[in-house]
LOVO-930807 format. One record per residue (C-alpha): residue in three letters; y, x, z; chain. Coordinates in steps of 0.2 Angstrom, whole numbers, plus 5000, padded with zeros to 4 digits. Each point is the difference from the previous one (the first is absolute). Last residue first. Layout:
# residues N
<ala, <Y, X, Z>, A>
...
//
This chain:
# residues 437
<unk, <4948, 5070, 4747>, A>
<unk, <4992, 4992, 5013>, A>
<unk, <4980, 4998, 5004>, A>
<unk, <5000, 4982, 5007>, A>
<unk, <4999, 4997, 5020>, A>
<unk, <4985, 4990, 5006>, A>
<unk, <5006, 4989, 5014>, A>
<unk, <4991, 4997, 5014>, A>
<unk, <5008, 4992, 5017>, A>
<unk, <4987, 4997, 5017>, A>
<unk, <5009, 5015, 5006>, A>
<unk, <5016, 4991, 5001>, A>
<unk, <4997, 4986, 5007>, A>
<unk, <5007, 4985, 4993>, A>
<unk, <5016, 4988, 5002>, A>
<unk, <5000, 4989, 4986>, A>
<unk, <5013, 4992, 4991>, A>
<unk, <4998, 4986, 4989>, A>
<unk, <5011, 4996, 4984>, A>
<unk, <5005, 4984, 4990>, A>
<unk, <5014, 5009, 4987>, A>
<unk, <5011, 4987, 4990>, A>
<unk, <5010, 5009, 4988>, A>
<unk, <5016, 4994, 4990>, A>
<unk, <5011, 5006, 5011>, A>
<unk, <4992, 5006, 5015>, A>
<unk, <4991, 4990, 5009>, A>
<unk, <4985, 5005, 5014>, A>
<unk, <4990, 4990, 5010>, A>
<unk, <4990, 5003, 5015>, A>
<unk, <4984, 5006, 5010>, A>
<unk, <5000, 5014, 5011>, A>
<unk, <4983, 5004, 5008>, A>
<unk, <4991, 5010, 5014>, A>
<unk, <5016, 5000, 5014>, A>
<unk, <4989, 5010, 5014>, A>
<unk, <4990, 4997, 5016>, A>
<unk, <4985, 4996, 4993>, A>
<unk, <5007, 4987, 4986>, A>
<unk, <5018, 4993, 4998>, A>
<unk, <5006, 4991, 4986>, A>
<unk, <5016, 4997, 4992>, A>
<unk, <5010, 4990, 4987>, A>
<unk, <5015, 4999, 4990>, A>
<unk, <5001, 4985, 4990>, A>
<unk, <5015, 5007, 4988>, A>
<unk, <5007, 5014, 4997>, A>
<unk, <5017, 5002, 4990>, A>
<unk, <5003, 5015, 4990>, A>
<unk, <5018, 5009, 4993>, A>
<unk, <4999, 5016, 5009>, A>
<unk, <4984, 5004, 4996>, A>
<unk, <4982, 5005, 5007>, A>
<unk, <5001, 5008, 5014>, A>
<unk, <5019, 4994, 5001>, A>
<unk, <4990, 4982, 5005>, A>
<unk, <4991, 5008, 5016>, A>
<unk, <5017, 5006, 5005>, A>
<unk, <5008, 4982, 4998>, A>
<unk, <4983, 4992, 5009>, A>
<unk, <5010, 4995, 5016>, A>
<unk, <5013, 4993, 4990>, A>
<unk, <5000, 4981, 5003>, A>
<unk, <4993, 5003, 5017>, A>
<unk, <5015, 4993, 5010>, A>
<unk, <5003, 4989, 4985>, A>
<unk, <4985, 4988, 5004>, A>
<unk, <4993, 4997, 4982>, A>
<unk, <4987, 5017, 5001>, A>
<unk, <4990, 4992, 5012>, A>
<unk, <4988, 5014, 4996>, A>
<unk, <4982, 4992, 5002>, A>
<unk, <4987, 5010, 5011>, A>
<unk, <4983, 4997, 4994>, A>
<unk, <4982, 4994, 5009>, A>
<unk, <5000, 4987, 4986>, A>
<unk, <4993, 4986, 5016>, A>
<unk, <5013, 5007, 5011>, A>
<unk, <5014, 5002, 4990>, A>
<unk, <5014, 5007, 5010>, A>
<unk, <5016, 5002, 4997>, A>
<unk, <5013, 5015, 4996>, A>
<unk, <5015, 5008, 5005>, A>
<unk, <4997, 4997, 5020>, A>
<unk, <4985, 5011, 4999>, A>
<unk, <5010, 5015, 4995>, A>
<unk, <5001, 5010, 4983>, A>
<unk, <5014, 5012, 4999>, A>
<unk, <4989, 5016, 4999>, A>
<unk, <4987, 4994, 4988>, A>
<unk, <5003, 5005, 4985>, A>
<unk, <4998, 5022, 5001>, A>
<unk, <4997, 5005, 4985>, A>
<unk, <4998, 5019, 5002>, A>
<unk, <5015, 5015, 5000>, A>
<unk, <4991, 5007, 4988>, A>
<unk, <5001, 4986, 4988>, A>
<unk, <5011, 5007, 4985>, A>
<unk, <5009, 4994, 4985>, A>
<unk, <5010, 5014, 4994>, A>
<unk, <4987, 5005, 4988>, A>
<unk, <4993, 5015, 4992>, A>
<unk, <4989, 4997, 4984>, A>
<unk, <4982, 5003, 4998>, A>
<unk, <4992, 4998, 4983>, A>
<unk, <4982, 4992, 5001>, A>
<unk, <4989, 4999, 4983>, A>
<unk, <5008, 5004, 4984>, A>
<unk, <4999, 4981, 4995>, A>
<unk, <5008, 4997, 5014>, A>
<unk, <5000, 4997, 5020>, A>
<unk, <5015, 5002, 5011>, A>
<unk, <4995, 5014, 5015>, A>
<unk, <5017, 4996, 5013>, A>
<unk, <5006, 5015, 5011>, A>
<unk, <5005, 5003, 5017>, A>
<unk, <5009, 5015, 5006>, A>
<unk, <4994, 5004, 5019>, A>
<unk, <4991, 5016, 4996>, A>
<unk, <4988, 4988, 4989>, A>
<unk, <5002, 4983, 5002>, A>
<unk, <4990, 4986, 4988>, A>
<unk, <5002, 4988, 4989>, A>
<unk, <4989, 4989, 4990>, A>
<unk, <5001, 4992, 4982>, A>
<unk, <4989, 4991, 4987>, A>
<unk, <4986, 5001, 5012>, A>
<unk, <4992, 4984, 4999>, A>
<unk, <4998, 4995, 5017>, A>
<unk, <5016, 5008, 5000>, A>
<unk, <5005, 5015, 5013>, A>
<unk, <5015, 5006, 5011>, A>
<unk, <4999, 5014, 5011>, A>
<unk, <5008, 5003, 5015>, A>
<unk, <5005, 5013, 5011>, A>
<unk, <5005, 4993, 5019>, A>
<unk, <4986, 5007, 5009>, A>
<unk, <4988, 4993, 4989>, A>
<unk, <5007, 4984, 4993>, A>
<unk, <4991, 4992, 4984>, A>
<unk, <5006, 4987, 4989>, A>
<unk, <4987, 4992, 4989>, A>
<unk, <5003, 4987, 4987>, A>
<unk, <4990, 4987, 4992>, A>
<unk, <5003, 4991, 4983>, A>
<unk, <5001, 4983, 4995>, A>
<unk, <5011, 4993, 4985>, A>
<unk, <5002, 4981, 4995>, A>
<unk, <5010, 4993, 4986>, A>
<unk, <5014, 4988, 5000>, A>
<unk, <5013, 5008, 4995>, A>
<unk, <4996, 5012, 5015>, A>
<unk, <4987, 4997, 5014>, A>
<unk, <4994, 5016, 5013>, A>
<unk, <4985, 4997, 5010>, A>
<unk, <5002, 5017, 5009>, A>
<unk, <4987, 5006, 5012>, A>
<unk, <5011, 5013, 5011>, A>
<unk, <4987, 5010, 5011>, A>
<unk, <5010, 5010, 5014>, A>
<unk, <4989, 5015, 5006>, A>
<unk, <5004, 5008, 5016>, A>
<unk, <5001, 5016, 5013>, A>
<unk, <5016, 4999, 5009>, A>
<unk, <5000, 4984, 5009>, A>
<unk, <5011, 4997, 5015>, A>
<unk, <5008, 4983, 4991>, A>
<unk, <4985, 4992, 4997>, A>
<unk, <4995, 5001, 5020>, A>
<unk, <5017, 4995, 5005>, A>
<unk, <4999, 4985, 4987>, A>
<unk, <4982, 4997, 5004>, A>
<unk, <5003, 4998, 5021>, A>
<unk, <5018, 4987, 4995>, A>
<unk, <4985, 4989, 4989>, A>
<unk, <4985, 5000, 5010>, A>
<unk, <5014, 4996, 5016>, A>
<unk, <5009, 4987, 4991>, A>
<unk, <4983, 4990, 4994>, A>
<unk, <4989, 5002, 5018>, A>
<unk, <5017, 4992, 5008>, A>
<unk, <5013, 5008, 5010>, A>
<unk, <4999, 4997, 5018>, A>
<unk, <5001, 5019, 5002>, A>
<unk, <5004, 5004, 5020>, A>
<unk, <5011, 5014, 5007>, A>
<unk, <4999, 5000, 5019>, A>
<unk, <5017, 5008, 5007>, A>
<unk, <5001, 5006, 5017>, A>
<unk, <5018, 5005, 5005>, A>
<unk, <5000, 5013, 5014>, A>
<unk, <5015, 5002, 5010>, A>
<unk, <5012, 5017, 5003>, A>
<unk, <5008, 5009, 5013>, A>
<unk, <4994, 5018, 5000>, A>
<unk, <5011, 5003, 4983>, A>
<unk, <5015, 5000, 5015>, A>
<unk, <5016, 4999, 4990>, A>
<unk, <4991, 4990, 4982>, A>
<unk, <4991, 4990, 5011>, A>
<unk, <4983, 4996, 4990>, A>
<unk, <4992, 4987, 4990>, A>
<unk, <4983, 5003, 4997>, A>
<unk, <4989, 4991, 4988>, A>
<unk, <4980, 4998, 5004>, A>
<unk, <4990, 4996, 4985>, A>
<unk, <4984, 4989, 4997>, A>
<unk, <4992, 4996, 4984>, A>
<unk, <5001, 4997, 4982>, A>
<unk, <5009, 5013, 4992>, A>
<unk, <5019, 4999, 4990>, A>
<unk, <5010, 4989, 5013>, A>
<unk, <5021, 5006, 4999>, A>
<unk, <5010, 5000, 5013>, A>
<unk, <5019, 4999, 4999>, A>
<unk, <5005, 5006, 5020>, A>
<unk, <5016, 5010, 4991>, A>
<unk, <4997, 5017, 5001>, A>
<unk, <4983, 4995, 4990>, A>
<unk, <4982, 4993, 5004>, A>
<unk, <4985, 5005, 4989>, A>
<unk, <4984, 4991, 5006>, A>
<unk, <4980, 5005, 4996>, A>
<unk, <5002, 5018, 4993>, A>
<unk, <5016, 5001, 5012>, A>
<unk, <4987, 4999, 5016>, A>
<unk, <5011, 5002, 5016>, A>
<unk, <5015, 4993, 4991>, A>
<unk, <5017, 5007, 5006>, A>
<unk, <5015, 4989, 5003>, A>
<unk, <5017, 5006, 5010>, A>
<unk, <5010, 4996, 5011>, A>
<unk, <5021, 4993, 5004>, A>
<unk, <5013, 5011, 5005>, A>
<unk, <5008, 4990, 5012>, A>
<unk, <4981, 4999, 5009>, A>
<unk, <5002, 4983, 5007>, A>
<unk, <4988, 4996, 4991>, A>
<unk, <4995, 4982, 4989>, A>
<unk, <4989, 5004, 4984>, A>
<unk, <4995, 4988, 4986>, A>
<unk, <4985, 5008, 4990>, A>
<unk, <5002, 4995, 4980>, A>
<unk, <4984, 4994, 4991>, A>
<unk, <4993, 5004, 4981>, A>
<unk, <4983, 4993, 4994>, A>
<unk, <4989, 5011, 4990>, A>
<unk, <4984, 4993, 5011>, A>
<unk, <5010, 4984, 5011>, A>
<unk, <5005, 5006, 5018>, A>
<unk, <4995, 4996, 5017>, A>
<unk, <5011, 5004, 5016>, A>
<unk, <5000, 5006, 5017>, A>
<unk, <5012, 5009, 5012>, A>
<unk, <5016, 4992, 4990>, A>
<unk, <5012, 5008, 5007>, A>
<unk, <5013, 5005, 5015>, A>
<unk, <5005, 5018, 5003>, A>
<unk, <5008, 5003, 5018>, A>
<unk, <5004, 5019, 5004>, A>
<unk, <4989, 5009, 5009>, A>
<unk, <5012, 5014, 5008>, A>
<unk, <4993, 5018, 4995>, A>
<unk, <5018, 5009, 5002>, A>
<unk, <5007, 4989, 5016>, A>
<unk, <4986, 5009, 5009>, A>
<unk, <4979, 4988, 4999>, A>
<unk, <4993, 4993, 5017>, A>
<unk, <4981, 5004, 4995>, A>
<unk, <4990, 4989, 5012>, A>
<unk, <4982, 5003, 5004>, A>
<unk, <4991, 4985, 5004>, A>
<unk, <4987, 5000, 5015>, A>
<unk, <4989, 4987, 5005>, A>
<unk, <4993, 4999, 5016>, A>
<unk, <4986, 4987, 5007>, A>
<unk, <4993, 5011, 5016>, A>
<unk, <5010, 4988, 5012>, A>
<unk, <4993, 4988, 4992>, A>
<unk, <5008, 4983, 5006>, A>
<unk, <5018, 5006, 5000>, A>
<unk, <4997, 5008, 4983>, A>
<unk, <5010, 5018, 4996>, A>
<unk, <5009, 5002, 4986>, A>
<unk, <5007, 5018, 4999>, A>
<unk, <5015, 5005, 4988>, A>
<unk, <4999, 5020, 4996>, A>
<unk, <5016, 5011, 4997>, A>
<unk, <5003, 5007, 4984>, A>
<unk, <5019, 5006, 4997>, A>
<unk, <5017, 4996, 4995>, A>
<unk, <5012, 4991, 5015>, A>
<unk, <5002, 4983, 5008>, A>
<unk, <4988, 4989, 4995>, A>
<unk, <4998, 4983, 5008>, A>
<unk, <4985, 4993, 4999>, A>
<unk, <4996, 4980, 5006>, A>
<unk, <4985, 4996, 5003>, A>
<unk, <5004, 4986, 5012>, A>
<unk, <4998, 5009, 5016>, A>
<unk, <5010, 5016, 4995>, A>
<unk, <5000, 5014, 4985>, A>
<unk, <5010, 5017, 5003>, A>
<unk, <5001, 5013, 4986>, A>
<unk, <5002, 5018, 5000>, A>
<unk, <5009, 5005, 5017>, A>
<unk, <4987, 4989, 5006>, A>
<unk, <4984, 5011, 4995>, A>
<unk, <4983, 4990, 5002>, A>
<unk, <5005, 4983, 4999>, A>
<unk, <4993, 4988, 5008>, A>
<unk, <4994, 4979, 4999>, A>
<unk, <4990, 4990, 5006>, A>
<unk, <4989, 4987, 4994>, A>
<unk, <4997, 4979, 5003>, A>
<unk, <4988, 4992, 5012>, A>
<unk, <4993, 4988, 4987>, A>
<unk, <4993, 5017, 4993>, A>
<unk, <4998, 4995, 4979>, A>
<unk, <5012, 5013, 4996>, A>
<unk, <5011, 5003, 4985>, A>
<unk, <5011, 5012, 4995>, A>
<unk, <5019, 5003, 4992>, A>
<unk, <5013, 5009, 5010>, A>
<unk, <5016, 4992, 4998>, A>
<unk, <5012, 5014, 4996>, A>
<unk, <5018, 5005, 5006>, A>
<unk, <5012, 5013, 4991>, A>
<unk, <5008, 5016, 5005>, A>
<unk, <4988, 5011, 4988>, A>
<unk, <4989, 4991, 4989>, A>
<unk, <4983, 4994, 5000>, A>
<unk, <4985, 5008, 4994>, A>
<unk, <4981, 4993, 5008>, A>
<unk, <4982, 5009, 5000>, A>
<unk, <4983, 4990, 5008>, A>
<unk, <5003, 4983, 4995>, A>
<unk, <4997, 4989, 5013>, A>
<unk, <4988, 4990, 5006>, A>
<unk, <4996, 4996, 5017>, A>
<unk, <4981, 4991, 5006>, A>
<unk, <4991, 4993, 5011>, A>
<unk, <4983, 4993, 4999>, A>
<unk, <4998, 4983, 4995>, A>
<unk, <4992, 4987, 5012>, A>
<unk, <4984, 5000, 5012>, A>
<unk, <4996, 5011, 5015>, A>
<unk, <4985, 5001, 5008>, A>
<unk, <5000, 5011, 5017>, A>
<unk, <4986, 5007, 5008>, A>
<unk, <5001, 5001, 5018>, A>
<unk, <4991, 5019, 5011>, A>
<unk, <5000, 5005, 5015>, A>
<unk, <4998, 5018, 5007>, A>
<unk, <4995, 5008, 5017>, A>
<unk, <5000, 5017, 5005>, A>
<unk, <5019, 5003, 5005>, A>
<unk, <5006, 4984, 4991>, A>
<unk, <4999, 4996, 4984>, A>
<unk, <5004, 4986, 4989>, A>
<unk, <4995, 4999, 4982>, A>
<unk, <5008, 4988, 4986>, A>
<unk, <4988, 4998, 4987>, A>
<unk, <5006, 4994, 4982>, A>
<unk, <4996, 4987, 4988>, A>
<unk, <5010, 4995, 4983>, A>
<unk, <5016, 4995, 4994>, A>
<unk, <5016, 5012, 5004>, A>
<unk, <5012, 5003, 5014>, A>
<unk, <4995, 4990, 5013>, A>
<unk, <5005, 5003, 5018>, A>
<unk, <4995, 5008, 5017>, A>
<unk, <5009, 5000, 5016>, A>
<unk, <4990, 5010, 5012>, A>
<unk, <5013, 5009, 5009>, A>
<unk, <4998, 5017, 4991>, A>
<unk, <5003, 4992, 4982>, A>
<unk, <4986, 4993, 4989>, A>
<unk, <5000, 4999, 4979>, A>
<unk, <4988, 4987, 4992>, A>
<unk, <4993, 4999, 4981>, A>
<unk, <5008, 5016, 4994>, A>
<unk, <4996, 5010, 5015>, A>
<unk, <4980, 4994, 5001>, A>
<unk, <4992, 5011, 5015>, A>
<unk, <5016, 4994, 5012>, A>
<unk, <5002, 5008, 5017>, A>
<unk, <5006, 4996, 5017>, A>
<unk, <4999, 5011, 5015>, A>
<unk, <5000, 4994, 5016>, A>
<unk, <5006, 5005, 5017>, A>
<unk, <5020, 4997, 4993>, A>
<unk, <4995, 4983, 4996>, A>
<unk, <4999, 4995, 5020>, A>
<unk, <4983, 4999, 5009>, A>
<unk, <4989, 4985, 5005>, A>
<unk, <5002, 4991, 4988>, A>
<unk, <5001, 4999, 4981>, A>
<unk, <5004, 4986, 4984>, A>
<unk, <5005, 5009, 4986>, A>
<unk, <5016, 4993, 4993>, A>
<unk, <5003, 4992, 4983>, A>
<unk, <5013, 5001, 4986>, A>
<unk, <4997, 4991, 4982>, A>
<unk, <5010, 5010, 4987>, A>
<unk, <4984, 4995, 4987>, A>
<unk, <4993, 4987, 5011>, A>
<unk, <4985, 5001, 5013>, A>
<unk, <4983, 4997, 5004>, A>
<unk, <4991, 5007, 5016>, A>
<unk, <4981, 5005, 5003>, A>
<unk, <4997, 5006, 5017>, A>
<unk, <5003, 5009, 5015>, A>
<unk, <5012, 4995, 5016>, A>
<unk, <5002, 5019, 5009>, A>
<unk, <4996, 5002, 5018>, A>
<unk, <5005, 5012, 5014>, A>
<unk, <4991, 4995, 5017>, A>
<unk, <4990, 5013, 4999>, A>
<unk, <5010, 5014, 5002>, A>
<unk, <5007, 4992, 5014>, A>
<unk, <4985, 4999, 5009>, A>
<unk, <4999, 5018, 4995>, A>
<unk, <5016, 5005, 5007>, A>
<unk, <4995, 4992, 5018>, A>
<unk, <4985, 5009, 5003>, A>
<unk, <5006, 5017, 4993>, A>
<unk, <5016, 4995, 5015>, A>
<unk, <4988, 4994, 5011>, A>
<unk, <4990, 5018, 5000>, A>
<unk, <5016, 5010, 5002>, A>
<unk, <5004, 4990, 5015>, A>
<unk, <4983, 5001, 5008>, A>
<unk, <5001, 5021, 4997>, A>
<unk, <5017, 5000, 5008>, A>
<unk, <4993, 4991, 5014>, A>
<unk, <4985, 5011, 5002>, A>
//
């Protein structure tokens, strides 16, 4: 009976005690990297368990501590045997955060200041996951001490589940980084040239590649050279370790104006033609007396024929010999001839912008034939014609894309000729070609 007494104020006194454990529920508000305790009695923390529904808003350890880790609401429960409590907790502020890049390459026997950031007023910690590879300390400091990949991990003092890792490469004496310093951004003018300056401590110095050579062509040397409108990335390697390099970004831009750019996109355009007419009209004046007449050249891969308005002579290529049809009373007599155009008439291939001005209300380019630097641009155009000429008042338009016209004056001794060239296609050109003798 006593034993049985004693047992029954034991279960008696256990759960009086049972009910004298208590937890203080509510609503709370805290701070990002704000602590609080959760008020309890009766019973030590070991009895409870403590327990966070939101684990990016608020993290609880075993004694009941709990803190904010991010912005929003959580529910911290508290249990004990068959009872549970519950606070919710509001925190307010930035959540916290560590960046870092993800992959990192330093050298072999040399120190490094770990780059990252973190918004945890509490600071980070630091570890390395191989220490015969690299070591790093309090202040972020790595030091690596032989070749190999060994993990760095950040860890937040305030979120114990905020980890970031970085995965360091510690490069032999073989793959080194060497130092190259330049430029990393830059804008060039359309056409424009530019030199990159480079400082390494490579002794045998780098070299240049262009990621998009259609756009930018760059030589041994750093000259670059803009030819596309747009964006291009230049790298400047090591030339002992090619896996140390920079990227340059150059952004080409074309400030030139509506004028240059119709006439530099006509030249080109002019130039690539294979398939043309050129229609001479020819006011030509001698001892005072006026002649016109019109004359046709035609290119067609390169053979030409030659045709008056009138007809009183043309050539033509057969089997690559060209020969001239003169007209006489007999008819049309061919004749071989040394003059030949097979080649094609190319006149346009030293024409730039700079060479000429502008007439915005004519629409037409003017020579600036008096400056001496373009004195004799129009020499090969001139040996078309003679040795001895001068041209005058030379002129150009552009239409669609393409030169259209040629306008200027021609002397030559005792003749005065005031021609027009103009650039046609050649399927829109007719000529009716004479029965020959």
């Amino acid at each position: 009976m006593f034993s049985f007494l004693v047992l029954f104020l034991a279960i008696f006194v256990l759960a009086a005690c049972t009910n004298k454990v208590s937890v203080e529920e509510g609503t709370f508000n805290i701070t990002v990297g704000e602590e609080q305790e959760v008020l309890f009695k009766g019973v030590g923390p070991e009895k409870l368990i403590f327990e966070s529904l939101n684990e990016d808003v608020v993290l609880v350890d075993e004694n009941g501590v709990y803190v904010g880790v991010g912005p929003g609401l959580s529910t911290i429960t508290v249990k004990h045997k068959k009872k549970e409590w519950s606070l919710y907790v509001v925190v307010t502020g930035e959540k916290i955060t560590i960046n870092a890049a993800e992959q990192l390459e330093i050298n072999v026997n040399s120190e490094h200041n770990l780059v990252y950031q973190t918004n945890d007023e509490n600071g980070v910690t630091f570890e390395s996951s191989d220490e015969s590879i690299l070591k790093i300390n309090d202040a972020g400091v790595i030091t690596a001490l032989e070749a190999g990949t060994a993990n760095v991990v950040i860890k937040s003092k305030t979120n114990y589940k905020l980890v970031k890792t970085v995965s360091v490469r510690v490069l032999g004496i073989n793959e080194i980084l060497y130092d190259i310093n330049v430029v990393k951004t830059l804008t060039m003018d359309l056409f424009s040239t530019q030199k990159l300056t480079v400082a390494t401590d490579d002794s045998t110095g780098v070299t240049f590649t262009s990621l998009d050579s259609e756009k930018l062509t760059v030589d041994a040397e750093g000259n670059m050279e803009a030819l596309v409108e747009g964006i291009v990335n230049v790298k400047v390697a090591s030339k002992l370790n090619p896996n140390a390099y920079e990227i340059v970004t150059v952004t080409i831009v074309d400030n030139r104006a509506p004028e240059e750019i119709n006439f530099t996109e006509a030249v080109n355009n002019t130039l690539n033609l294979t398939n043309y007419t050129l229609e001479f009209y020819v006011n030509e004046n001698f001892e005072n007396i006026n002649y016109y007449y019109t004359i046709l050249l035609m290119f067609n891969d390169n053979v030409t024929k030659i045709q008056s308005g009138t007809i009183e002579e043309y050539y033509e290529v057969v089997d690559g010999n060209q020969y001239v049809y003169r007209k006489t009373t007999d008819g049309f007599v061919r004749e071989t001839t040394t003059t030949s155009g097979s080649d094609g008439y190319v006149l346009y291939e030293n024409f730039t912008f700079d060479a000429f001005s502008y007439n915005d209300a004519s629409k037409k380019y003017s020579l600036n034939a008096a400056d001496p630097k373009y004195a004799n641009l129009l020499d090969d155009f001139i040996s078309l014609f003679t040795e001895d000429g001068v041209v005058l008042n030379f002129q150009l338009s552009v239409k669609e894309g393409y030169i259209d016209k040629m306008e200027f004056i021609f002397v030559y001794e005792d003749y005065v000729f005031s021609i027009t060239i103009t650039i046609k296609d050649i399927s829109s050109t007719v000529v009716e070609v004479p029965e020959h003798a």
